[in-house]
C-alpha atoms as an extended CHARMM CRD file, in Angstrom:
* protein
*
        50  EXT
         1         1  UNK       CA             29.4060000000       11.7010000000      -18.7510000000  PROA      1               0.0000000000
         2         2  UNK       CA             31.3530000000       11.1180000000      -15.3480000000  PROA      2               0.0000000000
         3         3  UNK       CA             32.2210000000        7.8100000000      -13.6510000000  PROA      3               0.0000000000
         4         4  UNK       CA             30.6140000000        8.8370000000      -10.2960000000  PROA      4               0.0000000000
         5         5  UNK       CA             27.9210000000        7.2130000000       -8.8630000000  PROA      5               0.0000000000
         6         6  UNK       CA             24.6280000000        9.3580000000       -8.7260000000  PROA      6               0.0000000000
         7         7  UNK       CA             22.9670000000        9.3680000000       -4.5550000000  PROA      7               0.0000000000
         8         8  UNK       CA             25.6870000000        7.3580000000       -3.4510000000  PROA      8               0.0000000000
         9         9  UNK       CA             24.4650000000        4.1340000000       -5.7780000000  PROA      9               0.0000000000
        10        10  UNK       CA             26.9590000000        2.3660000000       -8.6470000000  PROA      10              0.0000000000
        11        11  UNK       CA             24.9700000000        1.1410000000      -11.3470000000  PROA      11              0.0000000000
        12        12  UNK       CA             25.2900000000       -2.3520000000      -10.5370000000  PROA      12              0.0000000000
        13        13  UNK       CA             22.8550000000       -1.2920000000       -7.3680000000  PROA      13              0.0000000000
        14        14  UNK       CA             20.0150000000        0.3610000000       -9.3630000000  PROA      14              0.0000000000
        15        15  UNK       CA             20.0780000000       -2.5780000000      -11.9960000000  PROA      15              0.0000000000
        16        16  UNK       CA             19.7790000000       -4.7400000000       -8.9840000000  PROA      16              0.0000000000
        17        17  UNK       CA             16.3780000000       -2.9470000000       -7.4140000000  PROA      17              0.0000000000
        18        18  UNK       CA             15.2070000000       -2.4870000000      -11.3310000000  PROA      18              0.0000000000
        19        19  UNK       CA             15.2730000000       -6.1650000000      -11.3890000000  PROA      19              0.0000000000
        20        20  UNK       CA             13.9840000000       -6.7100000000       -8.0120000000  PROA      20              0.0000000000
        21        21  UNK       CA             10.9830000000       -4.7310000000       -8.5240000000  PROA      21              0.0000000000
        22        22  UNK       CA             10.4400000000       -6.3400000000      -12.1750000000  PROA      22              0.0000000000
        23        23  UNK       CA             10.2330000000       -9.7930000000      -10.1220000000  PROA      23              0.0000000000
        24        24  UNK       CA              7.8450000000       -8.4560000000       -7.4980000000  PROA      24              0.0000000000
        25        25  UNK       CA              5.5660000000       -7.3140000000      -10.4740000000  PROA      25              0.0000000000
        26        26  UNK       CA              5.4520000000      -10.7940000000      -12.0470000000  PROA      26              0.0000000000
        27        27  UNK       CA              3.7120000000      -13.4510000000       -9.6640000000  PROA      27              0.0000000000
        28        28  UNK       CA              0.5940000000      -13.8310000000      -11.7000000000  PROA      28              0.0000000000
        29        29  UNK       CA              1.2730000000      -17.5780000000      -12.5370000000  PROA      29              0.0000000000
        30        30  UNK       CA              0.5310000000      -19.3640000000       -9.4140000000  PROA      30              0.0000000000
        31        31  UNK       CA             -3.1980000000      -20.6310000000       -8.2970000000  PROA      31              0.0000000000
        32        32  UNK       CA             -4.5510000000      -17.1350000000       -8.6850000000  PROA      32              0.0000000000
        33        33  UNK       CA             -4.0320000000      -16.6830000000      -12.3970000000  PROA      33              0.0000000000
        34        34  UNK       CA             -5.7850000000      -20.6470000000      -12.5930000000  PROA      34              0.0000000000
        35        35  UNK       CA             -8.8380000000      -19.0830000000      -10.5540000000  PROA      35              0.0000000000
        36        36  UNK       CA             -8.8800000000      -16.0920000000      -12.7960000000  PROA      36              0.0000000000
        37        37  UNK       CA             -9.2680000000      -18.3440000000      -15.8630000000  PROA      37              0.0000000000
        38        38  UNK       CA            -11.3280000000      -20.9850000000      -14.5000000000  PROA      38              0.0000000000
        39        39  UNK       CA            -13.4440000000      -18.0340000000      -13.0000000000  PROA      39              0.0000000000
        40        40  UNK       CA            -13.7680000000      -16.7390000000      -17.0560000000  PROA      40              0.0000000000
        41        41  UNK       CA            -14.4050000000      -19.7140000000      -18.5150000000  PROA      41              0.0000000000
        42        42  UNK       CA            -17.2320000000      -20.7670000000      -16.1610000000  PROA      42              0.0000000000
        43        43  UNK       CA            -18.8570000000      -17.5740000000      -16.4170000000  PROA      43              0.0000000000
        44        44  UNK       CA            -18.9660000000      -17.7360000000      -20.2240000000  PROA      44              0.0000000000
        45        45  UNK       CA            -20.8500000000      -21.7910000000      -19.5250000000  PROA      45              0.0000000000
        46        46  UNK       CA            -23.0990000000      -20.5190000000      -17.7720000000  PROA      46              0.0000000000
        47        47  UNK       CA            -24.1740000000      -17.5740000000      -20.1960000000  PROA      47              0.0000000000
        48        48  UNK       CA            -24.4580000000      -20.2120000000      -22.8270000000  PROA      48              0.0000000000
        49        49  UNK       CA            -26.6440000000      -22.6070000000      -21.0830000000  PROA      49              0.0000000000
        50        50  UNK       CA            -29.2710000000      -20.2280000000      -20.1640000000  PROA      50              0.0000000000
């Protein structure tokens, strides 16, 4: 294996935009993940009651 960087970009770079795309993935804990749940769980009431 060589030392070079591959396109130009060290490794410290790509880790970088690996992590920064990891982190764009993960906002499903604000209010929409609540409504998701809340949406679920009133659904399954309403099944029941009828």
């Amino acid at each position: 294996m060589n030392n070079e960087p591959v396109d130009g970009e060290t490794r410290q770079e790509r880790r970088e935009k690996r992590l920064k795309k990891k982190r764009k993935r993960m906002p499903q804990h604000g209010r929409s993940l609540v409504k998701i749940y809340m949406d679920a769980i009133l659904k399954r009431l309403k099944r029941h009651r009828l």
